[in-house]
C-alpha angles and dihedrals in degrees: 000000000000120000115217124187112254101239092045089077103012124067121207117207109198108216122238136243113229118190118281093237085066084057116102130171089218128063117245140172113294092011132109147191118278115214114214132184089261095066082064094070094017111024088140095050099040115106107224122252115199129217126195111247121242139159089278094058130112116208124191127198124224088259093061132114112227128176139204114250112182139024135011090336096053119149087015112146126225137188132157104057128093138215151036104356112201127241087272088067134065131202116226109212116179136220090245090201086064119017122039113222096231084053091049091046093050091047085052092058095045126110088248103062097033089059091029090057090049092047086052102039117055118135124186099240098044138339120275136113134226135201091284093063095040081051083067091059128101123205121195112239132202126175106282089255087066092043086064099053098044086047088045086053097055099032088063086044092054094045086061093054094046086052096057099049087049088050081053097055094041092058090050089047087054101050085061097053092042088056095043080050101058092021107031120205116339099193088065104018097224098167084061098238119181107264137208138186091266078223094062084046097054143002108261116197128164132238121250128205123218102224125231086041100192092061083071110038119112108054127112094256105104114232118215125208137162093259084064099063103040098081114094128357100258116128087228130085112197103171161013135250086202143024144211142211130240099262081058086058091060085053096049151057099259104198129188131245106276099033112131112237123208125193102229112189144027124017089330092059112139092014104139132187135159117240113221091189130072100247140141123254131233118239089263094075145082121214119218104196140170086017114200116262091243093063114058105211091234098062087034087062090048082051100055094046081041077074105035098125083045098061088047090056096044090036110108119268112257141121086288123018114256136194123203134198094253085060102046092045083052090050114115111244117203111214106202113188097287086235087068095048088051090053092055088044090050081054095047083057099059091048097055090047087057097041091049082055094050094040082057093054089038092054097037089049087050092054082050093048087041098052097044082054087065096045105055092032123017 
């Protein structure tokens, strides 16, 4: 298959910067989005900014590649949204008699691309590329024929994928539903549930942290922190990325197996899991031990995400939110009939039997996904 340099048959167009006092937060007549590097990793969450058009400035429509130039998202791709794109972006615009826009796209994703673009464009200040480096890569390219269905073929393979985590979010959706259903709703307690002071139904300790930490890494004591327990959506946590030694112990909080950890501060707060190891907690969780018979710790952690936007409202102002002990022993704990609690728990079980089914087909599909990649580009 030839090999034809990237910039031979694929233009890229650099944004402008217009001055800040031509920025607004509200759309107005003869002003546009900006797009900015942060819309690569947040574009749901970033609130717009607006610029006012003039002769100097490069617009994108939503069926545009653009591509991160500069910083932690360099080499990102980005497409659906429309308007003006900043100096940190690029527009790549292809030859069409010889390079489909969906196959360029997809090129731009691969593995390839995405290590060859960080080996060609360091800078000394900060990492990012220009025309010049993307003139030293090479892209693969077949008749155009060829390029859809190559394009056909991916395009199946990554609507499989999009299914199953659909399929994913579906089946979490449900979970809460499900719990709202048989429980109503636990910040206001409107099925009039019987109700206890959650620190006179359970022990609740917080985590400490030995500074400096790396003075005590390296032992056989697992050390828990909130990065462990992010992977995954499972309520368990079975292990440990780090460890600590005994004089960290002292330092620290050290938990059983079975306790119920909750994040208490920052963007984590209200995450829960339940350790099945003996280990010791960073200063970022809570520790629920010794939990009242009438409460299974399972439910109990349903309960507790149930609130999540709750315990952000009643956390303490500061520059994160931030939950203590005083106010978690305070919290208001329903007790539904333990039987109930075990019906809903019999039904999480299903789910996750389900979702561990779908997780399998979603990471078979995506080395699937991953290996036609190199094929076709690498």
């Amino acid at each position: 298959m030839e090999k034809v340099r990237l910039t031979d048959i694929c233009d890229f167009q650099g944004g402008s910067q217009p001055p800040k006092d031509e920025w607004l937060f509200e759309k107005q007549e003869g002003y546009i989005r900006m797009l900015q590097i942060r819309d690569f990793t947040q574009s749901e969450k970033v609130v717009p900014e607006y610029v006012k058009i003039s002769k100097s400035t490069k617009i994108c429509q939503a069926d545009d590649i653009l591509i991160a130039r500069y910083g932690a998202s360099i080499g990102k791709i980005l497409t659906g949204l429309s308007g003006a794109y900043n100096v940190a972006i690029m527009r790549a615009i292809p030859d069409t008699h010889m390079l489909q826009k969906k196959y360029l796209y997809y090129y731009l994703k691969s593995p390839y691309f995405q290590t060859a673009i960080l080996n060609v464009g360091s800078r000394a200040a900060q990492a990012g590329f220009n025309k010049e480096d993307l003139s030293k890569l090479e892209i693969k390219c077949p008749l155009l024929s060829e390029q859809d269905s190559i394009i056909d073929i991916l395009q199946k393979v990554e609507s499989i994928i999009g299914k199953r985590k659909k399929e994913l979010i579906f089946l979490d959706e449900l979970v809460k539903a499900r719990f709202v259903e048989m429980f109503g709703d636990v910040n206001i307690n409107d099925k009039n549930w019987n109700c206890e002071l959650l620190g006179e139904l359970c022990t609740i300790v917080r985590g400490g942290s030995p500074r400096p930490i790396e003075q005590f890494l390296g032992g056989n004591v697992p050390w828990i922190k909130i990065g462990d327990a992010t992977y995954g959506d499972s309520i368990y946590l079975n292990s440990t990325k780090e460890h600590i030694i005994e004089e960290g112990v002292k330092k620290s909080r050290f938990v059983k197996a079975g306790s119920l950890i909750f994040a208490n501060c920052g963007v984590s707060l209200g995450f829960a899991r339940i350790i099945t190891f003996d280990g010791c907690i960073h200063d970022g969780w809570l520790a629920m031990e010794d939990i009242d018979e009438r409460l299974d710790k399972v439910f109990l952690l349903q309960a507790l995400n149930q609130m999540t936007e709750h315990f952000r409202a009643i956390a303490p102002v500061g520059t994160q939110p931030n939950l203590n002990t005083a106010i978690m022993k305070k919290y208001k704990q329903v007790i539904p009939p333990i039987e109930l609690q075990r019906k809903f728990i019999r039904f999480l079980e299903q789910i996750d039997k389900s979702k561990v089914a779908i997780q399998k087909s979603l990471d078979e599909t995506q080395i699937l996904f991953d290996s036609l990649m190199q094929k076709y580009f690498g």
